[in-house]
ChimeraX commands (.cxc) that place a marker at each C-alpha (Angstrom):
marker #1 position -107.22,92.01,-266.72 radius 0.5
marker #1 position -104.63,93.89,-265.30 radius 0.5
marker #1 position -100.53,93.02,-264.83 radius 0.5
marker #1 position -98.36,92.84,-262.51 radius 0.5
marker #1 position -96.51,95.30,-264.37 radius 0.5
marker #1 position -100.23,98.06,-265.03 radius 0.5
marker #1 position -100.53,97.57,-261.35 radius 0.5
marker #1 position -96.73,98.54,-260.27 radius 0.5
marker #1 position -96.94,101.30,-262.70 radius 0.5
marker #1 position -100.28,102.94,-260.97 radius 0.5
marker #1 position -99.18,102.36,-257.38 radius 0.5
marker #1 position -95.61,104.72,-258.86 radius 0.5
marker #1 position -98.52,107.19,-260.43 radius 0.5
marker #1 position -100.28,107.26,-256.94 radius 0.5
marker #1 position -97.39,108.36,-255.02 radius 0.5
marker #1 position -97.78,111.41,-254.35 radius 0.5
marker #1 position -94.64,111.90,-251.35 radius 0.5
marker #1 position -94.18,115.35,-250.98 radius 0.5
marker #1 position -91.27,117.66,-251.21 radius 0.5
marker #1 position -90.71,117.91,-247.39 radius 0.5
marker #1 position -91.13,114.37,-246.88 radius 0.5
marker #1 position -88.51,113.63,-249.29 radius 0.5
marker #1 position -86.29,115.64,-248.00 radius 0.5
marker #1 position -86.78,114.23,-244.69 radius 0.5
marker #1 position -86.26,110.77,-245.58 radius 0.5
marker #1 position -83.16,111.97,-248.05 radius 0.5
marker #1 position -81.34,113.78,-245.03 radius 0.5
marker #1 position -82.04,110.09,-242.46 radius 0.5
marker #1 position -80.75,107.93,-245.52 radius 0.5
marker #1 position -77.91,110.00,-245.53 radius 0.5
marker #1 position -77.56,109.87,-241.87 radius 0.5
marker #1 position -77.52,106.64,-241.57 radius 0.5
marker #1 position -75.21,106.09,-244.74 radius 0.5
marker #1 position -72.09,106.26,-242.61 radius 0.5
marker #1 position -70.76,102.97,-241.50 radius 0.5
marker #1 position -69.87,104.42,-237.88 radius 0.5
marker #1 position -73.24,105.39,-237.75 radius 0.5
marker #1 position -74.80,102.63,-238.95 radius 0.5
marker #1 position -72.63,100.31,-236.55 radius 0.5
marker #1 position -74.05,102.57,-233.56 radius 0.5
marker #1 position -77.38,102.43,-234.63 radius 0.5
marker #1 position -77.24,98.55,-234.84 radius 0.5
marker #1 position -75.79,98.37,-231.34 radius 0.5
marker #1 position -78.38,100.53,-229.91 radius 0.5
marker #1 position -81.06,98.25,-231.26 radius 0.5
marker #1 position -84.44,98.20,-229.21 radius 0.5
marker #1 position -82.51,99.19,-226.01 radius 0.5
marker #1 position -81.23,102.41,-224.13 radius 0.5
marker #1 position -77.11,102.71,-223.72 radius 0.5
marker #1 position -74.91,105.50,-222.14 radius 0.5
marker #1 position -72.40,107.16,-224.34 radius 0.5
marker #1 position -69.72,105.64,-222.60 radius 0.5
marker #1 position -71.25,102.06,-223.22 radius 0.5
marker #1 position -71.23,103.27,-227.23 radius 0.5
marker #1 position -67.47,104.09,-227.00 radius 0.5
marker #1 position -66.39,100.81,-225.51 radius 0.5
marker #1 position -68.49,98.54,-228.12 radius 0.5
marker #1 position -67.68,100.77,-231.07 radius 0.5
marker #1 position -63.52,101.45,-230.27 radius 0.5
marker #1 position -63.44,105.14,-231.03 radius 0.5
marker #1 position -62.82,108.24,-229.26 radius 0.5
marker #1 position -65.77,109.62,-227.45 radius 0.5
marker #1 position -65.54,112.94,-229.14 radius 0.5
marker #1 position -65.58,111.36,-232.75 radius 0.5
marker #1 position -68.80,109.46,-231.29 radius 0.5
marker #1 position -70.67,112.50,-229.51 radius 0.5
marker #1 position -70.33,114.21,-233.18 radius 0.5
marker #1 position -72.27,111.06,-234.86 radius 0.5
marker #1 position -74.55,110.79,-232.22 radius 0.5
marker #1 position -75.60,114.40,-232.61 radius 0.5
marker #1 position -75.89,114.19,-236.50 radius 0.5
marker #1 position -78.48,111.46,-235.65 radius 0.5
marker #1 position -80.37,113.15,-232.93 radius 0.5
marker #1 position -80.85,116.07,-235.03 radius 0.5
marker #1 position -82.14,113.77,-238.12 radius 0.5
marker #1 position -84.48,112.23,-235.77 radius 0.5
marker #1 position -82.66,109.02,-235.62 radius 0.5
marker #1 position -82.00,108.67,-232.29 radius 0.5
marker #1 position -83.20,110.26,-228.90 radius 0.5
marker #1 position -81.43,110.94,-225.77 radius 0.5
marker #1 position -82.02,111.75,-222.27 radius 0.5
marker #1 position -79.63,113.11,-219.22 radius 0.5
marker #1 position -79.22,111.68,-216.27 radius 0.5
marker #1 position -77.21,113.33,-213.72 radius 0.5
marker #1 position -73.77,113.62,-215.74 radius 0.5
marker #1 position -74.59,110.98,-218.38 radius 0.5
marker #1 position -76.37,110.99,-221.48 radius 0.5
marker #1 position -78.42,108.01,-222.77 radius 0.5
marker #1 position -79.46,107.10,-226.46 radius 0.5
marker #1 position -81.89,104.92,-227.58 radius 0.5
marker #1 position -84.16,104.26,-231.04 radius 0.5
marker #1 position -87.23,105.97,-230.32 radius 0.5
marker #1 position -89.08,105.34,-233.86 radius 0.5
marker #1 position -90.20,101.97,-234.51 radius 0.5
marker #1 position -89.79,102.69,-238.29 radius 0.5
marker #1 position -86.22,103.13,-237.48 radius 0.5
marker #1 position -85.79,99.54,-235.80 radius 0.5
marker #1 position -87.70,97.77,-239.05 radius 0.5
marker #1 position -85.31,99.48,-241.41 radius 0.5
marker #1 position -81.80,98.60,-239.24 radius 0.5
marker #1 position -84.06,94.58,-239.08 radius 0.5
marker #1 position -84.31,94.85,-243.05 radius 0.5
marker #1 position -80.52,96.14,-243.68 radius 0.5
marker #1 position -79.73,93.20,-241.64 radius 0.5
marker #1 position -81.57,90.72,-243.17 radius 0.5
marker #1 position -80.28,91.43,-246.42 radius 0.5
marker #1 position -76.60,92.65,-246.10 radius 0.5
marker #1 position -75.77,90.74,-242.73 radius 0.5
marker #1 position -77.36,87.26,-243.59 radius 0.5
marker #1 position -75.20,84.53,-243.96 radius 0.5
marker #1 position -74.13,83.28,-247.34 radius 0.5
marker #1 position -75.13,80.17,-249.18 radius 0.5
marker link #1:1,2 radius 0.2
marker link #1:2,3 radius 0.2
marker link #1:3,4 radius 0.2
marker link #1:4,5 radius 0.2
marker link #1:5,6 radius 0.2
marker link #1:6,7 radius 0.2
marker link #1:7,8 radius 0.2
marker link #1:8,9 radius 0.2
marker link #1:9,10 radius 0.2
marker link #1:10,11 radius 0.2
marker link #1:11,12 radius 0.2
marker link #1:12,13 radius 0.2
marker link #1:13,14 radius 0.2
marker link #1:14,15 radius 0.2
marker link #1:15,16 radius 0.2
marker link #1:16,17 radius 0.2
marker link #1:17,18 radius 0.2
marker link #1:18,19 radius 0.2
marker link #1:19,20 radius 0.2
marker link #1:20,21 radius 0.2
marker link #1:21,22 radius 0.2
marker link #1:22,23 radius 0.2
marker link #1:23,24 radius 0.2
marker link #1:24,25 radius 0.2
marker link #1:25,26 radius 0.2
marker link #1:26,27 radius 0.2
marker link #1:27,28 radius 0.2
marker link #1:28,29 radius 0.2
marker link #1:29,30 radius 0.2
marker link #1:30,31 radius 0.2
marker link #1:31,32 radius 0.2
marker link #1:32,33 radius 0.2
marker link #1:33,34 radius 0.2
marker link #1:34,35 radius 0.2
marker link #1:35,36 radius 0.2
marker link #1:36,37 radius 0.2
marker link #1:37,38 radius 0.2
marker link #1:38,39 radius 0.2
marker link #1:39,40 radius 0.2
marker link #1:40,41 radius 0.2
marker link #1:41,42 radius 0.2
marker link #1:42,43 radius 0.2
marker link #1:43,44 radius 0.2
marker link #1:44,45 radius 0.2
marker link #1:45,46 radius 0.2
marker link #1:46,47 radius 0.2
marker link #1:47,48 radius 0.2
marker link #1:48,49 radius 0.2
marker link #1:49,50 radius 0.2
marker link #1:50,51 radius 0.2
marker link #1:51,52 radius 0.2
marker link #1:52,53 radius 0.2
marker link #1:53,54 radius 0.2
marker link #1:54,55 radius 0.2
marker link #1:55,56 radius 0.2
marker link #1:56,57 radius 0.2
marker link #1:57,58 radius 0.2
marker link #1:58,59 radius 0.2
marker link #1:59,60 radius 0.2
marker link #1:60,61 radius 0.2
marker link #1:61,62 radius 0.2
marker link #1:62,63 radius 0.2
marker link #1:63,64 radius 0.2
marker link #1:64,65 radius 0.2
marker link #1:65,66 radius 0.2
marker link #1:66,67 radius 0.2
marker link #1:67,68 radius 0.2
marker link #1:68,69 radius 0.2
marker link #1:69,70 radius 0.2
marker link #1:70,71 radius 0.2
marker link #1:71,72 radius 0.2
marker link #1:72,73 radius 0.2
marker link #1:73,74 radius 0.2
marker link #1:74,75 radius 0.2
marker link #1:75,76 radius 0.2
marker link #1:76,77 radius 0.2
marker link #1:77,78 radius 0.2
marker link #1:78,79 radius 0.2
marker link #1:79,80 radius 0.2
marker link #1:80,81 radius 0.2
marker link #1:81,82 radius 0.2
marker link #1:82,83 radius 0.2
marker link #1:83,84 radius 0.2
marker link #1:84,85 radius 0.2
marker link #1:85,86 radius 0.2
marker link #1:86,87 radius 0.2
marker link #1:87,88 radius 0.2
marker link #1:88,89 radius 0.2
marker link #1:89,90 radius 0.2
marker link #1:90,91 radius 0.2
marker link #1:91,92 radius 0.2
marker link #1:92,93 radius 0.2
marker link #1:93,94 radius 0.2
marker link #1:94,95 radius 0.2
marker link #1:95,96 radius 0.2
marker link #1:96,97 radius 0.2
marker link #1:97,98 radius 0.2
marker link #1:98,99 radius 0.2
marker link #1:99,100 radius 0.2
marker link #1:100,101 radius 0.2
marker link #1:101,102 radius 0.2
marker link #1:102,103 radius 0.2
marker link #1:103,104 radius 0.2
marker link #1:104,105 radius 0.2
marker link #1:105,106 radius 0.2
marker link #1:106,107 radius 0.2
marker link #1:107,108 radius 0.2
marker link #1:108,109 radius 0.2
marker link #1:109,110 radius 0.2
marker link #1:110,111 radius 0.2
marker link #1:111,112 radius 0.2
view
């Protein structure tokens, strides 16, 4: 009969996540580890807003925001597309939403 505790032990020993992948997922965690970015992330949410739309809700400069934006495009966070002179970002990984859902859940939920 096995445990709870055999079984957690062989689903560690079957993990076999490889280098790259770490890395990957090491360099979005880090992305994502700054609060600005995190509070952009959460405002983007499951829809599509301009840059300008970012800098109103967020209250910082738009330079300091195009920098964070472009950290996360690069990490695969977040994607963009032009339109005439504007830019648009939006969450384009569904992964992505379910982890910003799950950070909310359990750091935003309201206290007993």
């Amino acid at each position: 009969m096995a445990t709870k505790a055999g079984n957690a032990r062989a689903e560690v020993l079957e993990f076999s996540g490889r280098a790259e992948d770490i890395q990957e997922a090491s360099e979005a965690l880090k992305a994502m580890a700054h609060p600005l970015r995190l509070k952009i992330l959460c405002l983007v949410g499951h829809q599509e807003l301009m840059v300008q739309e970012i800098v109103e809700a967020v209250g910082t400069s738009q330079s300091n925001i195009s920098q964070h934006l472009a950290v996360m495009r690069e990490r695969g966070l977040l994607a963009s597309r032009k339109d005439a002179n504007k830019v648009y970002y939006r969450i384009d990984d569904p992964r992505i939403l379910r982890m910003i859902a799950m950070m909310r859940e359990v750091f935003c939920s309201a206290h007993a």
